[in-house]
C-alpha positions as CSV (number, residue, x, y, z in Angstrom):
1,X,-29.8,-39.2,-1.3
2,X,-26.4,-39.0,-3.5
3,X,-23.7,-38.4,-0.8
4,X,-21.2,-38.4,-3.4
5,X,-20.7,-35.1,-5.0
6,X,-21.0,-34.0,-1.3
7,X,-17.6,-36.0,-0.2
8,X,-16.0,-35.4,-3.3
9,X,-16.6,-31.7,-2.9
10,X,-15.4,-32.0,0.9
11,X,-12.0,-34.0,0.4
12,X,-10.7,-31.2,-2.2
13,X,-11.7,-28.5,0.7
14,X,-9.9,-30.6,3.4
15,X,-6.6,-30.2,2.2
16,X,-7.4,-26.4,1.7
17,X,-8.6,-25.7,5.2
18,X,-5.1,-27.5,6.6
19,X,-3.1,-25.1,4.3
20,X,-5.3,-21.9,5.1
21,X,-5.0,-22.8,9.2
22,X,-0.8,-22.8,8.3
23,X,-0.6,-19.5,6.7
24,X,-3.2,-17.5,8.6
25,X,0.2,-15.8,10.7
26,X,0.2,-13.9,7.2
27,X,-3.3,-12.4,7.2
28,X,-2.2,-9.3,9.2
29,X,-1.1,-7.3,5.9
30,X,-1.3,-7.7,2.1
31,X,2.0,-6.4,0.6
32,X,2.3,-3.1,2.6
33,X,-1.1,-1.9,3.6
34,X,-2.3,-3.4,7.1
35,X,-5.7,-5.8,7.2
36,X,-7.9,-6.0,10.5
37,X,-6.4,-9.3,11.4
38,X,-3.8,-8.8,14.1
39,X,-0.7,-11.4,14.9
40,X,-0.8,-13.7,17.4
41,X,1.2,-12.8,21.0
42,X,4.5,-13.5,21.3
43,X,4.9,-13.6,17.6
44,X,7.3,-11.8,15.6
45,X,6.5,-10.6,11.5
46,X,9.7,-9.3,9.5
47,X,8.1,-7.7,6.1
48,X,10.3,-6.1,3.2
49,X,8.7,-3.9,0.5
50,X,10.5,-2.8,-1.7
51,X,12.9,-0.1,0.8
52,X,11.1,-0.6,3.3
53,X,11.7,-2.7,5.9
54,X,9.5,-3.5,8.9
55,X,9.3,-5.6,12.0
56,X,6.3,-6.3,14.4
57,X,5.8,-8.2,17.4
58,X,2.5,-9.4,18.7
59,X,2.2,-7.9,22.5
60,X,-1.0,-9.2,22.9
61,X,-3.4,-11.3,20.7
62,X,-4.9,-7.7,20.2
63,X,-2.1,-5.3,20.2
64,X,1.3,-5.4,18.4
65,X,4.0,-3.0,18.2
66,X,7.0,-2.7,15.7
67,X,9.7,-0.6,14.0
68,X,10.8,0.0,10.4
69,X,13.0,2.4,8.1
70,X,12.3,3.4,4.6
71,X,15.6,2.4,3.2
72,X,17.5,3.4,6.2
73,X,17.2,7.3,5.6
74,X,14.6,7.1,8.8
75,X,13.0,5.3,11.4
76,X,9.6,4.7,12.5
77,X,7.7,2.9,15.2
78,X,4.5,1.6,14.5
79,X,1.7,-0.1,17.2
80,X,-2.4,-1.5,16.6
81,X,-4.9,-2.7,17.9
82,X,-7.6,-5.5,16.4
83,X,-10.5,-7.0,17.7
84,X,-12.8,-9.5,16.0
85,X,-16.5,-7.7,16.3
86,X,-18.1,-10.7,13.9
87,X,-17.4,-14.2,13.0
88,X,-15.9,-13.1,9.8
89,X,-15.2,-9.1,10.3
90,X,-12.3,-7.3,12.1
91,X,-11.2,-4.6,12.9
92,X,-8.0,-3.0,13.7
93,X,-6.9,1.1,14.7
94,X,-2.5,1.7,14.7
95,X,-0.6,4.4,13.5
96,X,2.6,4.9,11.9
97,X,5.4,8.0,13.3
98,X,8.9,8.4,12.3
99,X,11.5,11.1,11.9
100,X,14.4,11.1,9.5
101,X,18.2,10.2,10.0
102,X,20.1,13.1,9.2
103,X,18.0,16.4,9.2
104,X,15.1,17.7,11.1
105,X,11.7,16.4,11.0
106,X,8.7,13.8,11.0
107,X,6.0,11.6,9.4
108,X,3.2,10.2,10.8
109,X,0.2,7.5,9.3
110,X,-2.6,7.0,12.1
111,X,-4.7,4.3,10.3
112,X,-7.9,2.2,10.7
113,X,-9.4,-0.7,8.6
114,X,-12.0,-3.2,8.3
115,X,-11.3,-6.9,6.5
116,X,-14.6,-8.8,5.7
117,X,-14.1,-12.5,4.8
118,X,-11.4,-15.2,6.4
119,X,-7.4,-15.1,6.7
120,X,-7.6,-17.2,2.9
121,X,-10.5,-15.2,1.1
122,X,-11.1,-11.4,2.7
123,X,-11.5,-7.8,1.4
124,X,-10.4,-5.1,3.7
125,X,-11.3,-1.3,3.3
126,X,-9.2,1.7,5.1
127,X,-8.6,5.3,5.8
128,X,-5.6,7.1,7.4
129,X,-4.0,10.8,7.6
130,X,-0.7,10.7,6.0
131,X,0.9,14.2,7.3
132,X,4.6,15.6,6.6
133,X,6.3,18.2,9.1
134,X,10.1,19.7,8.5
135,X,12.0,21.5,6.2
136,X,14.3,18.0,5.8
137,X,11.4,15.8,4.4
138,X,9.7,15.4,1.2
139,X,7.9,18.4,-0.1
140,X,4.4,16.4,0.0
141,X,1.3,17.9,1.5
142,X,-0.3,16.1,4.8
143,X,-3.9,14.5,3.9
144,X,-6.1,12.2,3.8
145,X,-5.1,8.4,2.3
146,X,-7.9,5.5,1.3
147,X,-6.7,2.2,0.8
148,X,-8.9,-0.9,-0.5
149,X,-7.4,-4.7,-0.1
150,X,-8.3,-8.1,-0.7
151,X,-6.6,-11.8,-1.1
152,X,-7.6,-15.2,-1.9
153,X,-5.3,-18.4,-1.3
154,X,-5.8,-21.0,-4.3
155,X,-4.1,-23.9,-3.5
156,X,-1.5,-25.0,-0.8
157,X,1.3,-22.3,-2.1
158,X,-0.3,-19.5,-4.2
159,X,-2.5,-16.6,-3.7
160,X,-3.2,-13.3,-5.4
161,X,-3.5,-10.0,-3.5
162,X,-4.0,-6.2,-4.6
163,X,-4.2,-3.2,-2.8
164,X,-5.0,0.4,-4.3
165,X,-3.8,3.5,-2.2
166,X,-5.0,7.1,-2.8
167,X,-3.5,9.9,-1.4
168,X,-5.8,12.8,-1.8
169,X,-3.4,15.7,-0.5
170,X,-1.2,14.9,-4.0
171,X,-4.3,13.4,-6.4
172,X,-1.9,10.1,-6.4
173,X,-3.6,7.2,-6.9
174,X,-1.5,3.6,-6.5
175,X,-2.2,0.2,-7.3
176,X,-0.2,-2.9,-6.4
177,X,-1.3,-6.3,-7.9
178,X,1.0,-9.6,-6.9
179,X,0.9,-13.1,-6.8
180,X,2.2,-14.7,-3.9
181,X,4.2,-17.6,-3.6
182,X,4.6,-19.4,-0.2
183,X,7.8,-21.6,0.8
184,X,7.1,-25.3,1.6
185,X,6.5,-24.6,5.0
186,X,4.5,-21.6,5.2
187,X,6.8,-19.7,7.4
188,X,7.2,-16.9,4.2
189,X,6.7,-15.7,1.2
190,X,7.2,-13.8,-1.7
191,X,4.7,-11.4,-3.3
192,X,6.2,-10.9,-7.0
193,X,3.7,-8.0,-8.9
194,X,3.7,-4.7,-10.3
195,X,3.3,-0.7,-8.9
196,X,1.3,0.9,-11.4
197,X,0.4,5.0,-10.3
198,X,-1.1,7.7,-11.5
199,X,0.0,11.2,-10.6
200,X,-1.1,14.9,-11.9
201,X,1.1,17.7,-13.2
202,X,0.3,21.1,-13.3
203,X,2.0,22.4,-16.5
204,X,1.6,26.5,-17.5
205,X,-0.8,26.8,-20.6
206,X,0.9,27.4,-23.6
207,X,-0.1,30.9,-25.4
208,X,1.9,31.2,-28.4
209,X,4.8,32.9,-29.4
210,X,6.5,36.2,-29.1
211,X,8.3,36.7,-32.1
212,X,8.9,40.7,-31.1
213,X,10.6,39.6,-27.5
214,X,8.5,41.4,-25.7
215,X,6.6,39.2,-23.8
216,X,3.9,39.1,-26.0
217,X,2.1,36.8,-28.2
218,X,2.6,37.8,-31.4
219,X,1.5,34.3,-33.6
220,X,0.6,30.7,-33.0
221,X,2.3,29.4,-36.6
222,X,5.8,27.9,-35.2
223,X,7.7,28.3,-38.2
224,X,7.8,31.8,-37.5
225,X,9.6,31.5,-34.5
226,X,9.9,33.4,-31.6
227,X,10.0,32.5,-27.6
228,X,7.2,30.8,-26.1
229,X,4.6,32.4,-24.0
230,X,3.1,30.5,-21.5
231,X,0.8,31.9,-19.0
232,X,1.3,30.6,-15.4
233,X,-1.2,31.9,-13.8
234,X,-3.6,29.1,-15.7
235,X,-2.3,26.2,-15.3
236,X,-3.4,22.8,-17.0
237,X,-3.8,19.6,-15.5
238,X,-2.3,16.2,-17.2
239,X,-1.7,12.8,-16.0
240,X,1.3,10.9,-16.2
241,X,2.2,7.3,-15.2
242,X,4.9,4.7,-13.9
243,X,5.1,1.1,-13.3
244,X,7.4,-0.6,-11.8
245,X,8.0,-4.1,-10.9
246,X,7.4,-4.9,-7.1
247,X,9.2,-7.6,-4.8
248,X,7.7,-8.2,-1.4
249,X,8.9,-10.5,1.3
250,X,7.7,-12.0,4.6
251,X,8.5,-14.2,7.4
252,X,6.6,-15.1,10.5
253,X,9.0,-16.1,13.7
């Protein structure tokens, strides 16, 4: 038997296995949403997206609590709980509940995901119920949120992870691609990607126009002037888009 594509093939995984064991602290979120990994006890996580700013400590090797602010106009608390229910599936429950600096208020996220795979190669899958309360906050309707993840390590400092969030109470749907970058040391890292989101408008349907001012349509030839009748009553849907560049940060303590 030829042993040597075997030992060939098992001295470029060594190296990998060393590196994966190093950076698995990570494995407990992509760039914001949460996988079912949890952080070890008596840990600590510091995470930076964008405005937000977040910071969890491992209670437990199950249970971890934190707090955040979304660019300091607020404050939230978070906590979870994961448990390992196969050799290579997790599982993990938390939730998310904050209230606003100035003004009167609160948010809340109670979540729950599944990752299939290891802390270097996984996909994870989620649901949560993103809800809104107070005249202070955002005028954004409480519902439903889906959220699908994965990452793979490639080497001893890379890896490429993407998340896709969709909130159903706004039709929003939001995806967030990024390669990440490790320091020499595995003890953080950079994600460095781009937001890309869809989101609806609902725009009044155009009629024609009143060239009498009367509120009625009187032609649909624009030279001939006139106001513009819209009825809003019937309104049509269209889709508009943004894309942003996205920074990400981490460190494990």
């Amino acid at each position: 038997m030829n042993t040597t594509p075997l030992l060939l093939a098992l001295s470029l995984f060594a190296p990998m296995v060393y590196a994966q064991d190093v950076r698995d602290a990570h494995a407990s979120r992509y760039a914001f949403a949460p996988s079912g990994f949890s952080i070890p006890k008596d840990s600590a996580y510091l995470n930076v997206v964008g405005p937000l700013v977040d910071f969890q400590i491992g209670i437990t090797d199950h249970f971890s609590a934190g707090i955040g602010t979304p660019l300091f106009l607020g404050v939230y608390g978070t906590a979870s709980y994961g448990i390992k229910l196969a050799p290579q599936f997790h599982a993990k429950i938390g939730a998310l509940a904050g209230v606003p600096v100035t003004g009167k208020g609160h948010f809340a996220l109670p979540f729950a995901v599944g990752t299939y795979g290891t802390p270097s190669s996984n996909l994870s899958a989620g649901v949560g119920y993103l809800s809104f309360g107070g005249e202070d906050l955002l005028d954004i309707n409480s519902g439903i949120a889906f959220n699908a993840s994965g990452y793979r390590a490639f080497g001893s400092r890379f890896g490429f992870t993407a998340e896709v969030w969709h909130f159903t109470s706004e039709d929003v749907t939001a995806i967030l691609p990024a390669i990440r970058i490790f320091s020499r040391r595995s003890k953080s890292y950079f994600n460095v990607g781009f937001l890309n989101a869809r989101y609806p408008e609902d725009e009044p349907t155009f009629l024609g126009y009143d060239t009498n001012f009367d509120g009625i349509v009187d032609t649909q030839d624009p030279s001939l002037g006139g106001n513009h009748v819209y009825d809003y009553e019937n309104l049509t849907r269209t889709w508009k888009r943004f894309t942003l560049p996205a920074f990400t940060f981490a460190y494990y303590l």
